[in-house]
Backbone as XML, in Angstrom:
<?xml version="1.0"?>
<chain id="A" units="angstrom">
  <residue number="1" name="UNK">
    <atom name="N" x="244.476" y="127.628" z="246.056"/>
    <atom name="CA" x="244.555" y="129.020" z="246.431"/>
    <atom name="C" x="243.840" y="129.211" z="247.768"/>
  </residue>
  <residue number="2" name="UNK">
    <atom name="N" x="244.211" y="130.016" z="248.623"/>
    <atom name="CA" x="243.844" y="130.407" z="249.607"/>
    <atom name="C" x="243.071" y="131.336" z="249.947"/>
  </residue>
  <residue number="3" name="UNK">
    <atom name="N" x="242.034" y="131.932" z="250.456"/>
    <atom name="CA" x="241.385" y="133.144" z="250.795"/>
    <atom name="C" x="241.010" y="133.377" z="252.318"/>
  </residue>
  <residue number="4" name="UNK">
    <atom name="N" x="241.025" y="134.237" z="252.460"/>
    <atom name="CA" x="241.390" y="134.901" z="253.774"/>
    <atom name="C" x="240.253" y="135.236" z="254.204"/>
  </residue>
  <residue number="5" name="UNK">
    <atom name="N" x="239.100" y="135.183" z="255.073"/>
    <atom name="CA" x="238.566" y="136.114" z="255.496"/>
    <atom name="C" x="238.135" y="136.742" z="256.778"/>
  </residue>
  <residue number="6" name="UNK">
    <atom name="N" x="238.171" y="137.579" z="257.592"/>
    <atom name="CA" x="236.902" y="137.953" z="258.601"/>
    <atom name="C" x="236.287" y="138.421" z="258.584"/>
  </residue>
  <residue number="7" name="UNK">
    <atom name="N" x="235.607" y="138.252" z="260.093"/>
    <atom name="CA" x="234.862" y="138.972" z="260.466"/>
    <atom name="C" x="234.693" y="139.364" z="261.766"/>
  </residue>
  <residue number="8" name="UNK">
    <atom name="N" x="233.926" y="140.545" z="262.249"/>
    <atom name="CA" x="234.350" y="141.268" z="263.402"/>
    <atom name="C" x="232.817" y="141.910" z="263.346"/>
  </residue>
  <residue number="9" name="UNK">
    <atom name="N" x="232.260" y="141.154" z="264.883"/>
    <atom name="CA" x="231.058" y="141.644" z="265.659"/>
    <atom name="C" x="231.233" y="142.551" z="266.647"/>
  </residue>
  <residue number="10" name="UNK">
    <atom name="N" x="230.662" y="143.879" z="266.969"/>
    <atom name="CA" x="230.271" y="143.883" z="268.114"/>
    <atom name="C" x="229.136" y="144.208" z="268.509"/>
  </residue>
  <residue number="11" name="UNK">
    <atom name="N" x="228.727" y="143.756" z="269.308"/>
    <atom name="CA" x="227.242" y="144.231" z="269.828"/>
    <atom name="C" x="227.425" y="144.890" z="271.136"/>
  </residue>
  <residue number="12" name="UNK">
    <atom name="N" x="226.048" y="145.621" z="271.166"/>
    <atom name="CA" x="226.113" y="146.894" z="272.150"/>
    <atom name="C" x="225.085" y="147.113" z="272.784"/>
  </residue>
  <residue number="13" name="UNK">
    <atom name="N" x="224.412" y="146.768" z="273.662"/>
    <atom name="CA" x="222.842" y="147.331" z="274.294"/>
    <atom name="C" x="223.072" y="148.413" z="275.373"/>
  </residue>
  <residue number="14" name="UNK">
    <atom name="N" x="222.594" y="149.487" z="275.216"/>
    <atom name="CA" x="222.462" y="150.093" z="275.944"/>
    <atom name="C" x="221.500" y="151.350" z="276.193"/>
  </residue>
  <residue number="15" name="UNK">
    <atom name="N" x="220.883" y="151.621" z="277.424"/>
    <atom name="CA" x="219.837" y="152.622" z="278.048"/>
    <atom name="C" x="219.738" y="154.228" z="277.227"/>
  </residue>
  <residue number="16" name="UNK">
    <atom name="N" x="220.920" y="154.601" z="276.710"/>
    <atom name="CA" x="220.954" y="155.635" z="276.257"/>
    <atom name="C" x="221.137" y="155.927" z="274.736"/>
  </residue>
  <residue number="17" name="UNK">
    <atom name="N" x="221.310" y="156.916" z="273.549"/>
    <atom name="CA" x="221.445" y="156.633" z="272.203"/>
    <atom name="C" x="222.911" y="157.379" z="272.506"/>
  </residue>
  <residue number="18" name="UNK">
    <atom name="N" x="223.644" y="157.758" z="272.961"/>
    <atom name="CA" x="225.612" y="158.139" z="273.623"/>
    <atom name="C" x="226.079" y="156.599" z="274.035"/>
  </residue>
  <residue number="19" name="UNK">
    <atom name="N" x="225.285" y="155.418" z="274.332"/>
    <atom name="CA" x="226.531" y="154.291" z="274.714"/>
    <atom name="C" x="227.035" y="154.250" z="275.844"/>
  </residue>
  <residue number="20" name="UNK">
    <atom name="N" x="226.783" y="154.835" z="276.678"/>
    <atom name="CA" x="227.518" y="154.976" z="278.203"/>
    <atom name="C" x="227.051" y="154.519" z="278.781"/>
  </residue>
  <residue number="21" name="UNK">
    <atom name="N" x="225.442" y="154.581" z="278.728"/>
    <atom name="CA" x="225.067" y="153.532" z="279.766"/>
    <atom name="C" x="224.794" y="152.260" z="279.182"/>
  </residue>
  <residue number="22" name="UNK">
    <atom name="N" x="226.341" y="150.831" z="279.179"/>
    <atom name="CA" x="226.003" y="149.986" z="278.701"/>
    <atom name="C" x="225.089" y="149.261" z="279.778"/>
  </residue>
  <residue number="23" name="UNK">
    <atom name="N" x="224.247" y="148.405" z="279.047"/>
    <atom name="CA" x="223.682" y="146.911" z="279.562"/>
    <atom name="C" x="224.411" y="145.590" z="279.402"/>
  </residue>
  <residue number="24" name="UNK">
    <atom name="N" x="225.195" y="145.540" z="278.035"/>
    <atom name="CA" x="225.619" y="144.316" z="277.563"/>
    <atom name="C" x="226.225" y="144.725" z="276.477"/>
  </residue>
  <residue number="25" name="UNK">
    <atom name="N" x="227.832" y="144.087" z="276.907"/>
    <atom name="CA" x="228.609" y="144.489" z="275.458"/>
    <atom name="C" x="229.752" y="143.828" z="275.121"/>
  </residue>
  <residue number="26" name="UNK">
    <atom name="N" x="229.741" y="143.517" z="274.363"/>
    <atom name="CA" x="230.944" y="142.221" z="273.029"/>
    <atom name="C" x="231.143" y="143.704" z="272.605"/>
  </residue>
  <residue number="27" name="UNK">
    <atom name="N" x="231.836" y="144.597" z="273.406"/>
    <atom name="CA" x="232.272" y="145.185" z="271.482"/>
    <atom name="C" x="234.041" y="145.568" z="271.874"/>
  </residue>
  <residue number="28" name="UNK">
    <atom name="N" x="234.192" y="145.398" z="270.454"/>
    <atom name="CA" x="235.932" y="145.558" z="270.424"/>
    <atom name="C" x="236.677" y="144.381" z="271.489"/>
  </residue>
  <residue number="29" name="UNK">
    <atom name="N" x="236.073" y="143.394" z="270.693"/>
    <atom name="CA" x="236.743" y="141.915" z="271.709"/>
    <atom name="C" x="236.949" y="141.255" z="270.912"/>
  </residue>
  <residue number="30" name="UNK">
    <atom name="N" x="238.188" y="140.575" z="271.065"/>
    <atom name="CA" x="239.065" y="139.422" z="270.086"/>
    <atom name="C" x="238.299" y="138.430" z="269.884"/>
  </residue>
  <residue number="31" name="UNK">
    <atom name="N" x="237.130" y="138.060" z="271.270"/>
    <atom name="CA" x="236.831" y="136.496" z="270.679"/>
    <atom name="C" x="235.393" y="136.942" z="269.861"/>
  </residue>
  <residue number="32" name="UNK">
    <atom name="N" x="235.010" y="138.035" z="269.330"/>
    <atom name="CA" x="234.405" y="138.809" z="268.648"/>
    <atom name="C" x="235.007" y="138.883" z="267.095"/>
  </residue>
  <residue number="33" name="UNK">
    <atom name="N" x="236.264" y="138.618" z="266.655"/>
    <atom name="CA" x="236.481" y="138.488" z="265.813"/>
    <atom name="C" x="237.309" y="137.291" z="264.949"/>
  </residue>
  <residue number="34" name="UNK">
    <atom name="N" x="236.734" y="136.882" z="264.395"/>
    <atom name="CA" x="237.227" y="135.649" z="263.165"/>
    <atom name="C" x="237.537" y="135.799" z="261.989"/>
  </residue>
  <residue number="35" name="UNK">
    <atom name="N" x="239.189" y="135.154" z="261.904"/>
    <atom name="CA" x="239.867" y="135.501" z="260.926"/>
    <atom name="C" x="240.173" y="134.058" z="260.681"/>
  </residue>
  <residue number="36" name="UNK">
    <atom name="N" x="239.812" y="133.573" z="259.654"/>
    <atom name="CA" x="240.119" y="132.217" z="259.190"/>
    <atom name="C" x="241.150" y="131.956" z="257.609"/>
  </residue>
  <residue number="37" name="UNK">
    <atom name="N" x="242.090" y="131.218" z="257.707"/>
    <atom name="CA" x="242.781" y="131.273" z="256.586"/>
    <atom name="C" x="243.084" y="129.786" z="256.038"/>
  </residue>
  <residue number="38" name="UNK">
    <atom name="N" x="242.106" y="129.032" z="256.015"/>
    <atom name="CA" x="241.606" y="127.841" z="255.707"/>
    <atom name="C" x="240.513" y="127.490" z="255.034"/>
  </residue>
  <residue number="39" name="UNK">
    <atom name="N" x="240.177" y="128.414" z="254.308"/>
    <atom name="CA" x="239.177" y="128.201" z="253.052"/>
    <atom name="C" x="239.733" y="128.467" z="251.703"/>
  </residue>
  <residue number="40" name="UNK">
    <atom name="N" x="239.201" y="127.812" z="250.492"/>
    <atom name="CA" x="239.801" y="127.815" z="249.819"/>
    <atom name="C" x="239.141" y="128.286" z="248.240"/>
  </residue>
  <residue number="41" name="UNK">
    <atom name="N" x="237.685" y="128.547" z="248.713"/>
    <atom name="CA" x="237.040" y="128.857" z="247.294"/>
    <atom name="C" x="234.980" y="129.691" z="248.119"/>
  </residue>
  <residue number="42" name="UNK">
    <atom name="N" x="234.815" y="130.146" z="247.162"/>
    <atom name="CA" x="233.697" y="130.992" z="248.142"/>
    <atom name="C" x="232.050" y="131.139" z="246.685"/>
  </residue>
  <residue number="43" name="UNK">
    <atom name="N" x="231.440" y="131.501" z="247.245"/>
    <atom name="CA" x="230.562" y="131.729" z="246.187"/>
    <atom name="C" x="229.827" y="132.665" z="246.881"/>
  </residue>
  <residue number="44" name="UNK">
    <atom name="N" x="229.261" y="133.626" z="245.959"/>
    <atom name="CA" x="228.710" y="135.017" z="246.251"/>
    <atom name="C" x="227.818" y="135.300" z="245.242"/>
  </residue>
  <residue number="45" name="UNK">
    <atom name="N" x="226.863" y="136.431" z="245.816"/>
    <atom name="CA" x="226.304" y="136.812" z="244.808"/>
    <atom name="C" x="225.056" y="137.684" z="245.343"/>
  </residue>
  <residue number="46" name="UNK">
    <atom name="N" x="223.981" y="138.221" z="244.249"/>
    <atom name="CA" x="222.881" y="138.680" z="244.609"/>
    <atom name="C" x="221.657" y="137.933" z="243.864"/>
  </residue>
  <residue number="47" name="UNK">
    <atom name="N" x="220.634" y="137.691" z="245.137"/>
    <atom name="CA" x="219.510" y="137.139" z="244.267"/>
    <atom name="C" x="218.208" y="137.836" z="244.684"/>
  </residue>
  <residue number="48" name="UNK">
    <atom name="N" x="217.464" y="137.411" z="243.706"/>
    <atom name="CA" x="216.097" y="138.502" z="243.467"/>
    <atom name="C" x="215.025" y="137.279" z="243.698"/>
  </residue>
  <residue number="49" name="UNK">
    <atom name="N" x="214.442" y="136.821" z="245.342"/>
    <atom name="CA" x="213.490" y="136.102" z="245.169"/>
    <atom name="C" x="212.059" y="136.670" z="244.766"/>
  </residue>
  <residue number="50" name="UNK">
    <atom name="N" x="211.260" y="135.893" z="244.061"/>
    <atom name="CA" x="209.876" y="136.394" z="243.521"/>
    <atom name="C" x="208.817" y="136.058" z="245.010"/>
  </residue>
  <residue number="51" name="UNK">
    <atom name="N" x="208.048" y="136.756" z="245.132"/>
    <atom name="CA" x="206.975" y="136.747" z="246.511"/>
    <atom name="C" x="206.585" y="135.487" z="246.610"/>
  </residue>
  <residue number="52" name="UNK">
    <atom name="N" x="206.783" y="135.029" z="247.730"/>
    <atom name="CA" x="206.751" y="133.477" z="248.276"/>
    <atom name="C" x="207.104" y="132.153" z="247.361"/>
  </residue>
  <residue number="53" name="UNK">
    <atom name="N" x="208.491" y="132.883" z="246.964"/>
    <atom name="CA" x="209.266" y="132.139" z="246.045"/>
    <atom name="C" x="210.509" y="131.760" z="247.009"/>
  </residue>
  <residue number="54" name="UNK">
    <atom name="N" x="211.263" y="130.332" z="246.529"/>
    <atom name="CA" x="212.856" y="130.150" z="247.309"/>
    <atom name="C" x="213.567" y="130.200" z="246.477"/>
  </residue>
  <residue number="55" name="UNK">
    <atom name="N" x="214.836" y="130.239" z="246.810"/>
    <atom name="CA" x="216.230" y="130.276" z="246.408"/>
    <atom name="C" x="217.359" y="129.368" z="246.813"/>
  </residue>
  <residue number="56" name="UNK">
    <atom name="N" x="217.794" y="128.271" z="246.377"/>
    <atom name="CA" x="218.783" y="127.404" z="246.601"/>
    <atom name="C" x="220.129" y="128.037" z="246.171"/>
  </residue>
  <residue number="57" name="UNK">
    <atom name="N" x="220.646" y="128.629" z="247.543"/>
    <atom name="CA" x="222.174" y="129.473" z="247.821"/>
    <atom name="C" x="223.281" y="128.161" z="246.645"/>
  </residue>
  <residue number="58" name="UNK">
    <atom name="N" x="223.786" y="128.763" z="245.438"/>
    <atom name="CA" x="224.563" y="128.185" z="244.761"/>
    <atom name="C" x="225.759" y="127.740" z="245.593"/>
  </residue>
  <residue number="59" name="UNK">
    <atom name="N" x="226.017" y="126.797" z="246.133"/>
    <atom name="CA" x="227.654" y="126.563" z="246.465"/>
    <atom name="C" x="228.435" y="126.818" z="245.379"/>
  </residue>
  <residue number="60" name="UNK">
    <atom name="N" x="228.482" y="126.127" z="244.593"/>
    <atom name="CA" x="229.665" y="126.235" z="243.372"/>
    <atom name="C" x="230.629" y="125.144" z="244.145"/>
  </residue>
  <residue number="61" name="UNK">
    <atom name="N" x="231.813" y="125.689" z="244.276"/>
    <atom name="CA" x="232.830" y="124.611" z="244.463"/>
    <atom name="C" x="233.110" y="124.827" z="245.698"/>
  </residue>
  <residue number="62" name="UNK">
    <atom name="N" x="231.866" y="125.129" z="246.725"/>
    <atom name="CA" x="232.289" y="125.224" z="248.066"/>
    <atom name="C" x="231.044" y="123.760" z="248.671"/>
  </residue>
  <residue number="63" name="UNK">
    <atom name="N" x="232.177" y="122.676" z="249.058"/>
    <atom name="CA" x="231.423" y="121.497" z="249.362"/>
    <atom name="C" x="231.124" y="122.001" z="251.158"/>
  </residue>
  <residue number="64" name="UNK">
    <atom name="N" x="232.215" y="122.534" z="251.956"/>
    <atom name="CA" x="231.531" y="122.837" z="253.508"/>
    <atom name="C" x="231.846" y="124.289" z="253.340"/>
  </residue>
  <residue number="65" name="UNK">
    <atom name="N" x="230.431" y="125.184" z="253.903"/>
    <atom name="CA" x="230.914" y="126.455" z="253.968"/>
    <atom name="C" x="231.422" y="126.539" z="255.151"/>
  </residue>
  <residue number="66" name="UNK">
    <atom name="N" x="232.018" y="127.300" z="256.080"/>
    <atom name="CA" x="232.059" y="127.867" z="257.109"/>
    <atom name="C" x="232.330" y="129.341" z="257.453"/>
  </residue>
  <residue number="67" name="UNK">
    <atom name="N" x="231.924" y="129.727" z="256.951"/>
    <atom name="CA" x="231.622" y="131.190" z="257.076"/>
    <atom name="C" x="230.662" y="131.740" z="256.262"/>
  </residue>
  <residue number="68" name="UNK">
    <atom name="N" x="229.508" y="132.678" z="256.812"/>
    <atom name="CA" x="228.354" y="132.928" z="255.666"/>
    <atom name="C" x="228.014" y="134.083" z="256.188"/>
  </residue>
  <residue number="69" name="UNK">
    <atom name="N" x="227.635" y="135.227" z="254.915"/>
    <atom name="CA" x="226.724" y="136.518" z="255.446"/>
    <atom name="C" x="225.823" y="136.782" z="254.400"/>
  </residue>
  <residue number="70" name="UNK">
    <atom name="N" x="224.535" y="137.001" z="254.846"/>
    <atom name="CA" x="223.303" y="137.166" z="254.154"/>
    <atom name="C" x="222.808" y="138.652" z="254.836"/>
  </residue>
  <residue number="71" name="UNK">
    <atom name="N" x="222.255" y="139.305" z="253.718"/>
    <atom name="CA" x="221.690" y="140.677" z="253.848"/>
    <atom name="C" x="220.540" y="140.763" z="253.004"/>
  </residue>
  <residue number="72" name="UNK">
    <atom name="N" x="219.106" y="140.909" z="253.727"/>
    <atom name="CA" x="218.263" y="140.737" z="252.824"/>
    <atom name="C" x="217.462" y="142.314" z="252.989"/>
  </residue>
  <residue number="73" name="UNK">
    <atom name="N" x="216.554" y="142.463" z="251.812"/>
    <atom name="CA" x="215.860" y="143.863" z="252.434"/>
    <atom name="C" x="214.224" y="143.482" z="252.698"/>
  </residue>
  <residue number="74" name="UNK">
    <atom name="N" x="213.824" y="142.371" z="252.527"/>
    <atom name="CA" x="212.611" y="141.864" z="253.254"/>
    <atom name="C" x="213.096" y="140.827" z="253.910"/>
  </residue>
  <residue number="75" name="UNK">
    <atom name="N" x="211.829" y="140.045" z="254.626"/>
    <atom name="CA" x="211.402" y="139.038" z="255.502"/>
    <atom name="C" x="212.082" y="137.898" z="255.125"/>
  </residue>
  <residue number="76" name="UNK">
    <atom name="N" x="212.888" y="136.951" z="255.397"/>
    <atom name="CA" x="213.190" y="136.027" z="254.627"/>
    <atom name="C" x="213.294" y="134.877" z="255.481"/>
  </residue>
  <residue number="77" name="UNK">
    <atom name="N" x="213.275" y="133.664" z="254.871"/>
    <atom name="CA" x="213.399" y="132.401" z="256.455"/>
    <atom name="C" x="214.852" y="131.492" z="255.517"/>
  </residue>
  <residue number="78" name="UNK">
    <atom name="N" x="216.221" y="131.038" z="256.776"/>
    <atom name="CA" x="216.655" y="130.421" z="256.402"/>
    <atom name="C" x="217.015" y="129.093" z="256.695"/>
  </residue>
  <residue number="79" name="UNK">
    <atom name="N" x="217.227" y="127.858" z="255.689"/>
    <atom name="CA" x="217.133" y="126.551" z="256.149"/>
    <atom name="C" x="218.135" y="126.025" z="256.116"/>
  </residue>
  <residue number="80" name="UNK">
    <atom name="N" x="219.144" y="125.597" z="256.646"/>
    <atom name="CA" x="220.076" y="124.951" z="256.923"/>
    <atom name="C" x="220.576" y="123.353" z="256.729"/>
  </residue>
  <residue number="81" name="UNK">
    <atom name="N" x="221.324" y="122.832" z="255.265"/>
    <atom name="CA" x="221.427" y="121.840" z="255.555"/>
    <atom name="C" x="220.316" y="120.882" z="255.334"/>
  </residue>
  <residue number="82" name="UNK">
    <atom name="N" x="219.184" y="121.139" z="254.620"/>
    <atom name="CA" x="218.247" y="120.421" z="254.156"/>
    <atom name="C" x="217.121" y="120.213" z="255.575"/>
  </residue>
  <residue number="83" name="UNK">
    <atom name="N" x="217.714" y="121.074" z="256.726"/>
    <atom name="CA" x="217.094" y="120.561" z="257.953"/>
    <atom name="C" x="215.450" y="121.039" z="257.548"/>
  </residue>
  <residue number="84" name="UNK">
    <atom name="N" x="214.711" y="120.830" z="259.088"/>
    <atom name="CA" x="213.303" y="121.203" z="259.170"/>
    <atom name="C" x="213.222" y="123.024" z="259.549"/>
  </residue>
  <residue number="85" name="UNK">
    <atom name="N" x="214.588" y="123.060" z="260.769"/>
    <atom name="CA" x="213.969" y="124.104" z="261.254"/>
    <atom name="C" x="214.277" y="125.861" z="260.764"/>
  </residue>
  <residue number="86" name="UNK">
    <atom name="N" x="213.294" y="126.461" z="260.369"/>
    <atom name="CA" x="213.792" y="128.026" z="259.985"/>
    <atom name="C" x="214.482" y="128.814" z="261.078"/>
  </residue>
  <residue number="87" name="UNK">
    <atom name="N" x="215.144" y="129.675" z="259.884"/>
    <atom name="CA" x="215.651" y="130.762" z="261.223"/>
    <atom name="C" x="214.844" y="131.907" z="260.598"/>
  </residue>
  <residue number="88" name="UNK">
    <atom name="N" x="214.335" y="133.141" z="261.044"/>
    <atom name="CA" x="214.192" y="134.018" z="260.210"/>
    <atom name="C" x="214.850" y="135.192" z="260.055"/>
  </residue>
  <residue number="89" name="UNK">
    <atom name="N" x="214.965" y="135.698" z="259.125"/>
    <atom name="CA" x="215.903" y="136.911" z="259.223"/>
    <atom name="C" x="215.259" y="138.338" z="258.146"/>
  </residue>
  <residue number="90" name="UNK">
    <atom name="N" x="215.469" y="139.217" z="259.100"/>
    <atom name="CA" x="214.162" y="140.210" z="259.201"/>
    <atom name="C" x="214.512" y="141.791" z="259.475"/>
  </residue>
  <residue number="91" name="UNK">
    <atom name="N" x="213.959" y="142.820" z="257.953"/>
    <atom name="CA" x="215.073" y="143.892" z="258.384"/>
    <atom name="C" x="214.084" y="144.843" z="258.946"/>
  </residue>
  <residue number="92" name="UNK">
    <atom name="N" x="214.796" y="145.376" z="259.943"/>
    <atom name="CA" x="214.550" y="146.561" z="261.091"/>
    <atom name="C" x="214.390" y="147.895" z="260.691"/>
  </residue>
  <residue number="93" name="UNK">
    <atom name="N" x="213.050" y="148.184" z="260.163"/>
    <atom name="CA" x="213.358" y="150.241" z="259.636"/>
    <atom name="C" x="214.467" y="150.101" z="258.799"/>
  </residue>
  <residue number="94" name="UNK">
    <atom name="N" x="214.786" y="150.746" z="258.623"/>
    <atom name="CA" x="216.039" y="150.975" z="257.630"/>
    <atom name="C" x="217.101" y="150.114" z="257.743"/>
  </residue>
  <residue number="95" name="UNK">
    <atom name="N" x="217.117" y="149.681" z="258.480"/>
    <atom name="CA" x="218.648" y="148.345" z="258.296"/>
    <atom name="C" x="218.220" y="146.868" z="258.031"/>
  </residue>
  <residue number="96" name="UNK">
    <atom name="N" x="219.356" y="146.760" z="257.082"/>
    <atom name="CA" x="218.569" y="145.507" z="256.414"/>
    <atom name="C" x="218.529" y="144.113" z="257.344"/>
  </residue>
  <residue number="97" name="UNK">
    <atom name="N" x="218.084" y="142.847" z="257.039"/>
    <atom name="CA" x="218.266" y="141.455" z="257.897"/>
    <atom name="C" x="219.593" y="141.104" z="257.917"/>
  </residue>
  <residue number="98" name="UNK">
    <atom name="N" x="220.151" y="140.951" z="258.667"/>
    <atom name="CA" x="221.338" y="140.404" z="258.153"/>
    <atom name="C" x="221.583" y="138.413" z="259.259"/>
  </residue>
  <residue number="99" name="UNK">
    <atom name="N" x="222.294" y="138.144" z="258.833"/>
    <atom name="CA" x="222.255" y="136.694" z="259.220"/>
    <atom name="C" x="224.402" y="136.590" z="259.303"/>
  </residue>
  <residue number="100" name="UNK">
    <atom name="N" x="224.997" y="136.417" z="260.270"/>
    <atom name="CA" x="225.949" y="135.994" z="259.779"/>
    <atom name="C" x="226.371" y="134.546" z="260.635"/>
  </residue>
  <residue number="101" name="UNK">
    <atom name="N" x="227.566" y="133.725" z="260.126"/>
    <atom name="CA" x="227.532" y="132.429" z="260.652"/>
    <atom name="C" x="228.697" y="131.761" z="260.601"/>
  </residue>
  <residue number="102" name="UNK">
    <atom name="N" x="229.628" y="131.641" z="261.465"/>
    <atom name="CA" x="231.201" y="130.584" z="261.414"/>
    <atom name="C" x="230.667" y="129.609" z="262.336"/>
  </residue>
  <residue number="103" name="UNK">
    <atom name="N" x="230.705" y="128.881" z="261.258"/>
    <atom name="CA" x="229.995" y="127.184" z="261.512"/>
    <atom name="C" x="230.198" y="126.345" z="260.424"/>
  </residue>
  <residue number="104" name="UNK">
    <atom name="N" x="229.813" y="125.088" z="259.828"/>
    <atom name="CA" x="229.791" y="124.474" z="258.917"/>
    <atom name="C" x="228.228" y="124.144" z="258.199"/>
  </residue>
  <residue number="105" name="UNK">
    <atom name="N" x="228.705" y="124.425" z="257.044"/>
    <atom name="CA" x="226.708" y="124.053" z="256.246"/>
    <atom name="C" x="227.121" y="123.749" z="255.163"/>
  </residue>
  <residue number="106" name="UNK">
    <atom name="N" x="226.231" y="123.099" z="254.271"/>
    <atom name="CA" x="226.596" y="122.269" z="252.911"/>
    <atom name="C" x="225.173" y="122.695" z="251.992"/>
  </residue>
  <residue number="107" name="UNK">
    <atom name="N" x="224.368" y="123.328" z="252.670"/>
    <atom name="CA" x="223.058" y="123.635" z="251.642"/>
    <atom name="C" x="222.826" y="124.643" z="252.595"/>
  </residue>
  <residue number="108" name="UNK">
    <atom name="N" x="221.783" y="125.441" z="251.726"/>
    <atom name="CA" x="221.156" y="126.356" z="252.427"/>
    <atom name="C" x="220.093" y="126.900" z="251.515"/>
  </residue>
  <residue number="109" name="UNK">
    <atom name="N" x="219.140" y="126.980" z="251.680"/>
    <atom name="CA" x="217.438" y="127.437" z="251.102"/>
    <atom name="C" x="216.522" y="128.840" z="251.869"/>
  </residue>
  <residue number="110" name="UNK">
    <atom name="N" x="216.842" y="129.797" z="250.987"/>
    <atom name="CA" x="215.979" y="131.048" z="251.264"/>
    <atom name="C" x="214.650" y="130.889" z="250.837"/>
  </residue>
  <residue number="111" name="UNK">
    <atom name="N" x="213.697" y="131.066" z="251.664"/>
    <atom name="CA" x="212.136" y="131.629" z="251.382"/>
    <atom name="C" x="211.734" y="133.241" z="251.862"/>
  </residue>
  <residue number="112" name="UNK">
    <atom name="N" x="211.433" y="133.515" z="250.511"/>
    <atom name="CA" x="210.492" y="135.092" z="250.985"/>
    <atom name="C" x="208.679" y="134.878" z="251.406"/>
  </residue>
  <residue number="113" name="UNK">
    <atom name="N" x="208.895" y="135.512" z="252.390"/>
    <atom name="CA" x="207.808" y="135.825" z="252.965"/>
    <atom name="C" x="206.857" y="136.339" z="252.723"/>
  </residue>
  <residue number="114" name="UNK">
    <atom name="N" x="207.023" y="137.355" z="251.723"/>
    <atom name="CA" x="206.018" y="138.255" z="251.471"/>
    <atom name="C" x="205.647" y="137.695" z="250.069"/>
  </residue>
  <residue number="115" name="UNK">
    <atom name="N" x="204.015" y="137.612" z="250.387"/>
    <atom name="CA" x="203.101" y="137.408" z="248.833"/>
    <atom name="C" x="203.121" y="138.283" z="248.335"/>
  </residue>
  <residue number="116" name="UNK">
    <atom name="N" x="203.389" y="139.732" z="248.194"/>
    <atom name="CA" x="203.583" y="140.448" z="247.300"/>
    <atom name="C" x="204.910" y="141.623" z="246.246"/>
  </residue>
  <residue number="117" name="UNK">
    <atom name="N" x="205.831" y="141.356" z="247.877"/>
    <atom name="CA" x="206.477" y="141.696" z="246.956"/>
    <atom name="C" x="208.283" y="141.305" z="247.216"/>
  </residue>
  <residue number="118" name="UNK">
    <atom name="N" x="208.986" y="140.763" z="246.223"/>
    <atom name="CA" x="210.088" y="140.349" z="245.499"/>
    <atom name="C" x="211.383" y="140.516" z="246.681"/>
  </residue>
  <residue number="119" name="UNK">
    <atom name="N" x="211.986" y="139.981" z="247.390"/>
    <atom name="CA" x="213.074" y="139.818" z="248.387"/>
    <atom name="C" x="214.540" y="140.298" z="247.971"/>
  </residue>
  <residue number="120" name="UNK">
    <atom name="N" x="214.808" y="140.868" z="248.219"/>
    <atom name="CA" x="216.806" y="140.990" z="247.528"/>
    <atom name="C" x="217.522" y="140.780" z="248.343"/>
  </residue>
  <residue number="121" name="UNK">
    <atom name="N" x="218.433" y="139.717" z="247.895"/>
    <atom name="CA" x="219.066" y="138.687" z="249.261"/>
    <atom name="C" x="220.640" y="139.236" z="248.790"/>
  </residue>
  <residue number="122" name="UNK">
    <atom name="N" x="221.357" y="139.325" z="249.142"/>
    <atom name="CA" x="223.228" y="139.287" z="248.784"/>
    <atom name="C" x="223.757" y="137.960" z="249.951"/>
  </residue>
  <residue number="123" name="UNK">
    <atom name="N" x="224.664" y="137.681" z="249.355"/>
    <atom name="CA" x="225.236" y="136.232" z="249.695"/>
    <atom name="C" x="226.716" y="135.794" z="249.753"/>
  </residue>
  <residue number="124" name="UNK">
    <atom name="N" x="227.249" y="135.317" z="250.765"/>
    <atom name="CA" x="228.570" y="135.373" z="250.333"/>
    <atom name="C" x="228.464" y="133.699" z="251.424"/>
  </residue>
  <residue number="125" name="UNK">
    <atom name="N" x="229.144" y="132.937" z="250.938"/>
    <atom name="CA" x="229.776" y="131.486" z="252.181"/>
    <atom name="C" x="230.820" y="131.238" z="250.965"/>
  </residue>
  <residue number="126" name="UNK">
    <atom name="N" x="232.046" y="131.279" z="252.121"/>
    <atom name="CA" x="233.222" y="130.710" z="251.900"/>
    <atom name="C" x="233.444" y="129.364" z="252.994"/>
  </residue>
  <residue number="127" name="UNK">
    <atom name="N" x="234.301" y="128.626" z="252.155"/>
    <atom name="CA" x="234.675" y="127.303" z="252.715"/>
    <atom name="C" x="235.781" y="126.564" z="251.756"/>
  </residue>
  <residue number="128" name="UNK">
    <atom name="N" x="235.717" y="125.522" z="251.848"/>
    <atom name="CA" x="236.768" y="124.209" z="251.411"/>
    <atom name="C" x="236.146" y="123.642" z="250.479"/>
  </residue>
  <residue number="129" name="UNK">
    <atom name="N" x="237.105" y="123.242" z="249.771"/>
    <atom name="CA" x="236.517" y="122.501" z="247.903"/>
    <atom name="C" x="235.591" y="121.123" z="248.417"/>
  </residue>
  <residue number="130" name="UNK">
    <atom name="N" x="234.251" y="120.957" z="247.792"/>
    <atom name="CA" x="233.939" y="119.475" z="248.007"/>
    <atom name="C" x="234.950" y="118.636" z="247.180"/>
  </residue>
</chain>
């Protein structure tokens, strides 16, 4: 079976809170958006890390992801692939962390940051059957 998905960035910097005066802008641009129809199974979900607790992102029957979006509402660091190095991902006032990624990964390991209190991560990587 097949599943379909994209996704569609744009980013926007600019001097004013109207948008007119841009600085820098991807927005409403094709190579801004990825639509892939070559995956074939996905795993999702929501997890509840405990304060300076991790979370090993379930693949399920996704052996390469290539496509991933994480939304956390605290501090969270992510590891890639069993590697060394963190990324962190970190929410802003009211909008949550978000992390997204069209690339290839085969593991992935959340740590919360905070000693006191409990992380809520949502999760989605789609990819190809191992």
């Amino acid at each position: 079976m097949s599943i379909y998905s994209k996704m569609d960035v744009d980013f926007v910097v600019a001097t004013d809170a109207s948008y007119k005066n841009l600085v820098w802008s991807r927005e409403n641009d094709a190579l801004n958006q990825v639509i892939r129809t070559d995956q074939t199974v996905h795993s999702a979900g929501v997890a509840s890390i405990a304060p300076s607790g991790s979370f090993v992102v379930p693949m399920g029957d996704v052996g390469t992801g290539t496509m991933l979006l994480i939304r956390a509402d605290q501090e969270i660091t992510a590891v890639f692939n069993g590697g060394a190095e963190e990324i962190t991902v970190k929410p802003i006032g009211a909008y949550p962390g978000l992390l997204a990624l069209n690339g290839e990964l085969t593991a992935l390991t959340l740590a919360n940051q905070s000693a006191t209190s409990s992380a809520t991560v949502e999760y989605c990587v789609v990819g190809v059957e191992a």
